[in-house]
C-alpha positions in Angstrom: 10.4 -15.6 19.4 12.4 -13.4 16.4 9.8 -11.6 14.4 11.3 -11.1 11.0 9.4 -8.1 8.9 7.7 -8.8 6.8 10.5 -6.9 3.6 12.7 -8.9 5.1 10.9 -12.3 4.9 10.7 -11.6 1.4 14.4 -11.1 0.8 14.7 -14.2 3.1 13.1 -16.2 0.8 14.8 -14.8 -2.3 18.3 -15.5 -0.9 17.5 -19.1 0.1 16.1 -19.9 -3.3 19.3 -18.1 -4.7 22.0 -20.5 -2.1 19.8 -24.0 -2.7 20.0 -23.3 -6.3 23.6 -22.4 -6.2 24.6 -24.8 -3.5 23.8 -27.4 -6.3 25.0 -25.6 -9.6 28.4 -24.5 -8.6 29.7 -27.9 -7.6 28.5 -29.7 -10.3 29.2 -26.8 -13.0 32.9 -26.4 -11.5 33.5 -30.3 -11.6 33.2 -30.2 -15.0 34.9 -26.8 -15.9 32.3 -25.2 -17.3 30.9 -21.9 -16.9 27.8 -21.4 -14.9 24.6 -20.7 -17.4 23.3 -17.6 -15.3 20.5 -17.8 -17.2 18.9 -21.3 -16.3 20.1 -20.6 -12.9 17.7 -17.5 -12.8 15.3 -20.3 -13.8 15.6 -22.4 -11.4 15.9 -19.7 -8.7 12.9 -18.3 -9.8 10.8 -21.8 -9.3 12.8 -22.7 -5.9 11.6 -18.9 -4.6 8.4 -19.7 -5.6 8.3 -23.3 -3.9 9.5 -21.9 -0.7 6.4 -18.7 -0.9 4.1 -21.7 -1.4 5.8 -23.6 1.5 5.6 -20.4 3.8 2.1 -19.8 2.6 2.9 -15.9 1.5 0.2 -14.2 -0.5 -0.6 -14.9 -4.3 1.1 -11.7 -5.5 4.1 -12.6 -3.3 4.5 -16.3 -4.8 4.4 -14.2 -8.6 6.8 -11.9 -7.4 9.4 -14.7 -6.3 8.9 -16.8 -9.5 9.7 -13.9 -12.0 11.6 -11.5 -9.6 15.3 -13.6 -10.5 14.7 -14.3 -14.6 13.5 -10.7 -14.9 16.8 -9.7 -13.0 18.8 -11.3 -15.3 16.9 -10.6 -18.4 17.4 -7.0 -17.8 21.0 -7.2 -17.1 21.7 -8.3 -20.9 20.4 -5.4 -21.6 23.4 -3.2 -20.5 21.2 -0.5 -19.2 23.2 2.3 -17.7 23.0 2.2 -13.5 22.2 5.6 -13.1 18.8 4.9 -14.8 18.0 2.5 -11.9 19.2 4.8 -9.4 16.9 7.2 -11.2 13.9 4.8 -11.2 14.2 3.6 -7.7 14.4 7.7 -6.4 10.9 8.4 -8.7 9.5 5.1 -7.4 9.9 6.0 -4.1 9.0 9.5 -4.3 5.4 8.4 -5.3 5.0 5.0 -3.4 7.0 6.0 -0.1 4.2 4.2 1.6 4.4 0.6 0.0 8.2 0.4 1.1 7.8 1.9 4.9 4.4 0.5 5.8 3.5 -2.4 3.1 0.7 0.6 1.8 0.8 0.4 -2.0 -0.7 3.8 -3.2 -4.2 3.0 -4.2 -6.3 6.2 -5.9 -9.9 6.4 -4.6 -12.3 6.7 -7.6 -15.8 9.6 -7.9 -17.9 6.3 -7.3 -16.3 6.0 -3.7 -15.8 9.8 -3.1 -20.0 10.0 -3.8 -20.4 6.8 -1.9 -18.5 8.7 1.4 -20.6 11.7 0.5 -23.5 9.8 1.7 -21.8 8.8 4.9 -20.8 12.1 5.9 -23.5 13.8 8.4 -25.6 17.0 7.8 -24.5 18.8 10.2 -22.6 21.9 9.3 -18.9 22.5 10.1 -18.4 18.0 10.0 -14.7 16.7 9.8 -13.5 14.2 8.1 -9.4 12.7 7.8 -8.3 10.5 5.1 -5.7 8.5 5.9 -2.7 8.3 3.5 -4.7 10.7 1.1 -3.0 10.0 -2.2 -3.7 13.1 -4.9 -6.5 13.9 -2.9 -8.8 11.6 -5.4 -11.7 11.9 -2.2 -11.2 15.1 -1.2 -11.5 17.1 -3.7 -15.1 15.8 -5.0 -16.1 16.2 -1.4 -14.8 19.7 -0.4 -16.9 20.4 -3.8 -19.9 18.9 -2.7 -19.8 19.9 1.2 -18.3 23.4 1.2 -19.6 23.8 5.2 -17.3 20.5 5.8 -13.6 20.6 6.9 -11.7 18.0 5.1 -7.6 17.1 5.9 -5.7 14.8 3.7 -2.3 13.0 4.9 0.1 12.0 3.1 4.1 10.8 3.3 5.2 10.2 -0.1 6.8 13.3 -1.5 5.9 13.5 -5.1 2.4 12.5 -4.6 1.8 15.3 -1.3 3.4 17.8 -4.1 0.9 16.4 -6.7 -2.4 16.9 -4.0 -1.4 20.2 -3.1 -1.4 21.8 -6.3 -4.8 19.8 -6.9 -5.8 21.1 -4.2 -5.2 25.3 -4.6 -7.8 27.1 -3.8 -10.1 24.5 -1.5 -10.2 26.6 1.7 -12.2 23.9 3.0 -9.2 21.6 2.4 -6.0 20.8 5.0 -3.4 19.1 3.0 -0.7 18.1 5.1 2.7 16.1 4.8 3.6 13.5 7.3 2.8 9.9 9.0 -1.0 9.1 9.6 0.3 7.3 12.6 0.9 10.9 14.0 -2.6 12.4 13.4 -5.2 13.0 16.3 -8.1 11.7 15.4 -10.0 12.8 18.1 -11.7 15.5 16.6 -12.7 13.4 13.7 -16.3 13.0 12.3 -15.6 10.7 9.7 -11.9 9.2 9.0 -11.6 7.2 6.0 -8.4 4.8 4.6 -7.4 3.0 1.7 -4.3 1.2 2.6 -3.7 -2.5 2.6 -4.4 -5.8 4.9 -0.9 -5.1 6.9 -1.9 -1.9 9.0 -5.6 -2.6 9.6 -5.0 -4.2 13.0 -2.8 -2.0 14.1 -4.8 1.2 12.5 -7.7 0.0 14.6 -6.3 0.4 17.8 -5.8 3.7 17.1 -9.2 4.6 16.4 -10.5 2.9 18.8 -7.9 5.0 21.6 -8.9 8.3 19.9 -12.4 8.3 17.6 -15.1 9.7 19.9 -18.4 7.8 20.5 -20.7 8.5 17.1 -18.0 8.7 14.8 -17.3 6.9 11.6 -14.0 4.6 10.2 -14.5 3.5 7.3 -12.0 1.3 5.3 -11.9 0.9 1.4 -11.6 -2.7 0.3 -9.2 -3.7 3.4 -11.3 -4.7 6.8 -10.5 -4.3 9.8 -9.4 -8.1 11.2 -11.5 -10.0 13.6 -14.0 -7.1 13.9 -17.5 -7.0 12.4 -18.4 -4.0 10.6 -21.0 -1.9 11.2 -22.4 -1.6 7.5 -20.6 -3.2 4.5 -21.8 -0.9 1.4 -21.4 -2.0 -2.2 -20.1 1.3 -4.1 -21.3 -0.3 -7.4 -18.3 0.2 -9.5 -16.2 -1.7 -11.6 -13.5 -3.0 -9.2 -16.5 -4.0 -7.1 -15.2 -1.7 -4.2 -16.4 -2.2 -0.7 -16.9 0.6 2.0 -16.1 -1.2 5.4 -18.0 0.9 8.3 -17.5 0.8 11.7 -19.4 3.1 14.3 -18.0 4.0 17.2 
């Protein structure tokens, strides 16, 4: 059976809307001479998308995305914006938020409720390691190489602008081992603690990787995303606005 990714899907469904929508305009419109009103069509595209993310059960941010995705398009048209801008735009955006358009892993910044939270979890031991796992600006590390100077902390992360952003955070923490690349690549083997704040899509997947590498006592634990069809450890409330949950599993 064709697996589609998941991108793709979502262009899928776009271009359908787009054709049905059409495929019933342009007739109709042409019969009578008339030029095609662009801007009821990006209407009606919009609510088809969204029928069709409803039909296909995609997620609630999805089915917003489809409905407004086509009027927005053509709203901002009118506005005769140069398309250098959007070149511009689209090279910034994925400077920061590389992640989101590789690996469906938006770039969510961990908060000094959390970073305390993990400080908890971390043993007493001296010389402890601990990996996080598309680390952002370093939002964890950096309260925790403070608070645990006899720990070894290493950050990862693939998006360009944010990695530059970390590391110049991050000057001075000899504790610290900031490094550019693909989690997928790190071996976490010699991992204490390993810690991620990514998004539903990799979690299965991530899993298997720590289960392959972590050693026996070890600790994975997942901000806000669980790990599916596996029952955590510990579920710890962190206590702060967003109502953040710490998913733990022991190896």
């Amino acid at each position: 059976m064709l697996s589609i990714s998941p991108p793709l899907r979502q262009l899928a469904i776009q271009f359908a809307a787009l054709i049905a929508v059409l495929s019933l305009a342009w007739p109709y419109y042409g019969i009578r001479g008339e030029i095609l009103p662009w801007s009821g069509i990006s209407v009606a595209t919009g609510i088809a998308a969204l029928l069709l993310a409803t039909m296909t059960r995609q997620r609630w941010w999805w089915r917003l995305i489809h409905a407004l995705f086509a009027p927005l398009a053509w709203s901002v048209a009118q506005l005769n914006i140069d398309p250098g801008w959007f070149l511009f735009a689209a090279i910034f955006l994925l400077l920061i938020y590389r992640g989101a358009l590789t690996g469906q892993i938006p770039l969510y910044l961990s908060n000094q409720q959390t970073a305390r939270a993990l400080e908890n979890l971390l043993p007493e031991t001296t010389g402890v390691r601990f990996i996080d796992l598309g680390a952002g600006l370093g939002s964890v590390l950096r309260p925790l190489s403070a608070a645990r100077p006899d720990a070894l902390f290493t950050g990862i992360e693939n998006a360009p602008l944010t990695w530059l952003g970390g590391k110049l955070l991050l000057l001075g923490k000899s504790n610290c081992d900031w490094r550019w690349g693909s989690f997928w690549q790190a071996d976490l083997s010699r991992q204490d603690v390993v810690y991620a704040f990514l998004s539903p899509a990799p979690m299965a997947e991530l899993w298997r990787k720590v289960e392959a590498e972590m050693q026996p006592g070890s600790l994975f634990v997942s901000n806000s995303f669980p790990v599916p069809e596996i029952e955590a450890s510990e579920v710890l409330e962190v206590g702060d606005e967003r109502q953040t949950l710490l998913y733990c599993y022991r190896r």
